[in-house]
C-alpha positions as CSV (number, residue, x, y, z in Angstrom):
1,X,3.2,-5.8,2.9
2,X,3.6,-2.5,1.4
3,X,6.7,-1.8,-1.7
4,X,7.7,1.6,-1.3
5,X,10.3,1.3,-4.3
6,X,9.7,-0.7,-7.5
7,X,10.1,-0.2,-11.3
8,X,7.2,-1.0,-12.6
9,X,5.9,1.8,-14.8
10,X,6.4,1.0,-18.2
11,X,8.3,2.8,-20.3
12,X,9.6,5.1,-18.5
13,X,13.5,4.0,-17.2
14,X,15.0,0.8,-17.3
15,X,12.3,-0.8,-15.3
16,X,9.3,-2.5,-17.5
17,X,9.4,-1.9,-21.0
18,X,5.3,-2.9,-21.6
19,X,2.4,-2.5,-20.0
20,X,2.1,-6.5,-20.0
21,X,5.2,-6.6,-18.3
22,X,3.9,-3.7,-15.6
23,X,0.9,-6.3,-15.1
24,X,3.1,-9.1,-14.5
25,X,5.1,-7.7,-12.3
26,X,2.1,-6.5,-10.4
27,X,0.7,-9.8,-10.1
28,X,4.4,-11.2,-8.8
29,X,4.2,-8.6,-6.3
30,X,0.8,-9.8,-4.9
31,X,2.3,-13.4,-5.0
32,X,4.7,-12.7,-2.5
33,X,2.3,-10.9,-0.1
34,X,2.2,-7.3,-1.3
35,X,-1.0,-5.3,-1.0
36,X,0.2,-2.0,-1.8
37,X,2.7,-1.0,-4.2
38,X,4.6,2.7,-4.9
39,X,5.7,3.0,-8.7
40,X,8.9,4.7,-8.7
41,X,10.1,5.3,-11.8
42,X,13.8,7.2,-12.0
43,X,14.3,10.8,-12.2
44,X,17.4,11.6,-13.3
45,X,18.3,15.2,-14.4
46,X,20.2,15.8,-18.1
47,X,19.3,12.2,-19.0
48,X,16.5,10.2,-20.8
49,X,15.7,9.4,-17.6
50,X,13.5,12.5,-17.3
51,X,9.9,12.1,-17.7
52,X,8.2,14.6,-15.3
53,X,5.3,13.1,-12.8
54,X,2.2,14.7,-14.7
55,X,3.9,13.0,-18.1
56,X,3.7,9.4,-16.3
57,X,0.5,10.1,-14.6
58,X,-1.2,9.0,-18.0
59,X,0.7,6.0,-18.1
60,X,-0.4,5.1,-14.4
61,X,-3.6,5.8,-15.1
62,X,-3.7,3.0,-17.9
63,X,-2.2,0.9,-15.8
64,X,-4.2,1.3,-12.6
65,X,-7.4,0.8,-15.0
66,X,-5.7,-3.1,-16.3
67,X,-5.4,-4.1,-13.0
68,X,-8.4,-2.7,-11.6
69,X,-9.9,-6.5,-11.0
70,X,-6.8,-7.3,-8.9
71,X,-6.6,-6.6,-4.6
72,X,-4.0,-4.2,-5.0
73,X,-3.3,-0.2,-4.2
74,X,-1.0,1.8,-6.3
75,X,0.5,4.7,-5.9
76,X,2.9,7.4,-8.3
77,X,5.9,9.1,-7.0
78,X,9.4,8.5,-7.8
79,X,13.2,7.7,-6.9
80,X,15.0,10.9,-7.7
81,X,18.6,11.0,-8.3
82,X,20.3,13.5,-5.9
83,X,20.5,17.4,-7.5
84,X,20.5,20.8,-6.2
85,X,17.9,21.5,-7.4
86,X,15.4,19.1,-5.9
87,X,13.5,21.4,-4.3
88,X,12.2,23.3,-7.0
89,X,11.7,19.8,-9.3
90,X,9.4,19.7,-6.4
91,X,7.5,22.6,-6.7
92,X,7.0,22.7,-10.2
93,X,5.5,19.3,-10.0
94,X,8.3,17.7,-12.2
95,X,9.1,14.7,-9.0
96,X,6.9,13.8,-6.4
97,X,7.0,12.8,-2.9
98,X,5.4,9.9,-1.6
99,X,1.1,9.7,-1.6
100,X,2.1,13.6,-0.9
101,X,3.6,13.1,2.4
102,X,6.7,14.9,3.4
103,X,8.8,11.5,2.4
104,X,10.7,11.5,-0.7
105,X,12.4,8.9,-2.1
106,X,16.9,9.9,-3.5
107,X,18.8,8.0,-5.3
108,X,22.6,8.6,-4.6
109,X,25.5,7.6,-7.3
110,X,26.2,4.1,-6.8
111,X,30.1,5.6,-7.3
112,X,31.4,7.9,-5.8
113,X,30.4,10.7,-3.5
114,X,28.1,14.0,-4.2
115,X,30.4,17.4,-2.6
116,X,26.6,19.0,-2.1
117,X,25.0,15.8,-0.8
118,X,24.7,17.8,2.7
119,X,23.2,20.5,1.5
120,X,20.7,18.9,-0.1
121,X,19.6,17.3,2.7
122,X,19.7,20.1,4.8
123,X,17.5,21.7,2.4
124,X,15.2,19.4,2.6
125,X,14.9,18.8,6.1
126,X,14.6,22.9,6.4
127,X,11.1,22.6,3.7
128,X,10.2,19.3,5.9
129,X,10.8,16.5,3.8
130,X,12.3,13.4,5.0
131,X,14.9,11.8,2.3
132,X,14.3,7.8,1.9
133,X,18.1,7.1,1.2
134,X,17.5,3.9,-1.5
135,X,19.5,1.1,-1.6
136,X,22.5,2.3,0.5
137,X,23.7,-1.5,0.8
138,X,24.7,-0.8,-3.4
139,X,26.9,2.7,-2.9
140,X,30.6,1.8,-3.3
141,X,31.3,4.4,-0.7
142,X,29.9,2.7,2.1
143,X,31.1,-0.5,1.0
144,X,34.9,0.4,1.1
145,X,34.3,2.4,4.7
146,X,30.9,1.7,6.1
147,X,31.6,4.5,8.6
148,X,30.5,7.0,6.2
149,X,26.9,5.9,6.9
150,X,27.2,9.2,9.4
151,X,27.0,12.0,6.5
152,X,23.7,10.6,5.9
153,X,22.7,9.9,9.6
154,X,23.7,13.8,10.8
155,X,20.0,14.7,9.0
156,X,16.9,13.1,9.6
157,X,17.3,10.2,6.8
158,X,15.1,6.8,6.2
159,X,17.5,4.0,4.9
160,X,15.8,1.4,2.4
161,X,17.2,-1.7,2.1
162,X,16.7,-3.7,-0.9
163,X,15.2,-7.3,-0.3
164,X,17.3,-9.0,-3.2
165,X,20.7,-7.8,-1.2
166,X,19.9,-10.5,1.3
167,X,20.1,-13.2,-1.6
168,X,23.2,-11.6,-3.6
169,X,21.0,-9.9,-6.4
170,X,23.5,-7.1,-6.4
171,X,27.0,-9.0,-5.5
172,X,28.2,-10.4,-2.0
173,X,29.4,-6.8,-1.4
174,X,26.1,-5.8,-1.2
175,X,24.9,-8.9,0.4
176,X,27.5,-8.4,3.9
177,X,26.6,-4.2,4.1
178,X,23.0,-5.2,4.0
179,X,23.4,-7.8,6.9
180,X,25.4,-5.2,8.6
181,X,22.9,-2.5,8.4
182,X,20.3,-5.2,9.8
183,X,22.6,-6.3,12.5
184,X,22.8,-2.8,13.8
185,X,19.0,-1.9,13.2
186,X,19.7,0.8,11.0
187,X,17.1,0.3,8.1
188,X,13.4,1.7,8.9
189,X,12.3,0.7,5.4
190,X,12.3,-2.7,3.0
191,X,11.8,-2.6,-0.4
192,X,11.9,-4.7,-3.6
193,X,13.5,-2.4,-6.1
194,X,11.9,-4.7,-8.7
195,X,12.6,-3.7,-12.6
196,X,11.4,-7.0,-14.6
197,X,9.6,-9.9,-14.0
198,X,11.0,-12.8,-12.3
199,X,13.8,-11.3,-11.7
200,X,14.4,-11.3,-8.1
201,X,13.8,-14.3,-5.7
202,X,11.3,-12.5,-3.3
203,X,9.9,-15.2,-1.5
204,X,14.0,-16.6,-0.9
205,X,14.9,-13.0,0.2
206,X,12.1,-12.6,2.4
207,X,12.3,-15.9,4.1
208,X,16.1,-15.6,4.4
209,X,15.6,-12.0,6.2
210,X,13.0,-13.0,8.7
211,X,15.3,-15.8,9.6
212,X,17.9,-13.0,10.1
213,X,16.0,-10.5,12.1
214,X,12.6,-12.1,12.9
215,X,9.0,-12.0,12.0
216,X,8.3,-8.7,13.9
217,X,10.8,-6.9,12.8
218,X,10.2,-8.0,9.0
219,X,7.0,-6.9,9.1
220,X,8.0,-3.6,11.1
221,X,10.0,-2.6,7.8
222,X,7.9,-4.1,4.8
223,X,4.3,-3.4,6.4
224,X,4.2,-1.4,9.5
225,X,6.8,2.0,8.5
226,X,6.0,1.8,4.8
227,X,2.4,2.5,5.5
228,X,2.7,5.3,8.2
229,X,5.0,6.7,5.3
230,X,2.4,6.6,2.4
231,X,-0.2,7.6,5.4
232,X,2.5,10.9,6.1
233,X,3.0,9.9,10.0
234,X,6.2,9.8,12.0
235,X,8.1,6.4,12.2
236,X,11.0,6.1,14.6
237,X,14.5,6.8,13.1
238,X,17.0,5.1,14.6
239,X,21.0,6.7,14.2
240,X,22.0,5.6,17.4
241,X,25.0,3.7,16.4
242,X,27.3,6.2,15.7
243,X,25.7,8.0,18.7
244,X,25.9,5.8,21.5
């Protein structure tokens, strides 16, 4: 499997706090059957969330050379907290996409809405990025009224889920807008989300998935779209629900 959204850059947000923790977490992800691994640490403008892509490139680097021993592939980008002004963070090398694909991984407020959220993504769209919306299952907006899944879905959006939903990491609201999303086959992405070790149940989320959509269809979102992501190809994005 590939984790396109983790926390595991020390140091850096309120993911791992030590490189021994970055390890750890590593080696928990290749215990549950990950090969591949995005770091993602938070980019969040005005806030000590803030460290620019080239400032944790030397951090990656000393990580990538600890576990250099162990069968994994990582990669550096980040999970960017929604702003106007995204698309010059961009260009000035502050964020990054994804393995330098035209996917990009936004954050949205878990409260409340954003008044510009459409422009940004029309923006983006425009320059040819493809937002990765994380977590939507968390954002209390969809919670209370699901519906409003179609301001996202009127632009050319991927929707991670996050695994530990499935198992009530992040409360039973969570839990049922996760299932929903599944039931209507409107996630093209699985993640982990994962910020400390031993934290999250992975193999109990997993399991509990599969048995809730099926082998092929787990592995269509945790191994088959992440990698055409990080590999910059086209993966099928389904908004057909509020079409149809």
């Amino acid at each position: 499997m590939i984790d396109l959204h983790t926390h595991i850059l020390f140091n850096t947000d309120d993911g791992s706090k030590s490189i021994e923790d970055s390890v750890s977490l590593i080696k928990e992800e290749i215990d549950n059957g990950f090969k591949k691994i995005v770091l993602t640490p938070h980019y969040m403008e005005n806030t000590k969330y803030n460290l620019t892509y080239l400032e944790n490139l030397n951090k990656f680097n000393e990580l990538k050379d600890q576990v250099k021993d162990l069968d994994i592939e990582l990669y550096l980008s980040n999970e960017i907290l929604v702003t106007e002004s995204i698309i010059d963070l961009i260009n000035n090398n502050t964020i990054k996409e994804i393995n330098n694909s035209k996917y990009i991984l936004i954050e949205l407020p878990l409260n409340g809405s954003i008044r510009y959220l459409s422009t940004v993504l029309f923006n983006l769209n425009t320059k040819g990025y493809i937002p990765i919306i994380a977590h939507p299952e968390r954002y209390v907006s969809l919670q209370n009224k699901k519906e409003n899944i179609k301001i996202l879905l009127d632009y050319d959006v991927i929707l991670q889920g996050n695994l530990g939903s499935m198992i009530g990491t992040y409360g039973n609201k969570s839990k049922k807008l996760y299932k929903w999303f599944l039931k209507n086959d409107l996630y093209q992405v699985l993640s982990t989300d994962i910020h400390r070790p031993n934290k999250i149940n992975i193999k109990k989320a997993l399991k509990k998935t599969s048995r809730y959509i099926g082998k092929n269809k787990l592995d269509l979102l945790t191994n088959i779209n992440p990698n055409n992501i990080i590999n910059n190809l086209d993966i099928e994005i389904n908004n057909k629900y509020f079409t149809k």
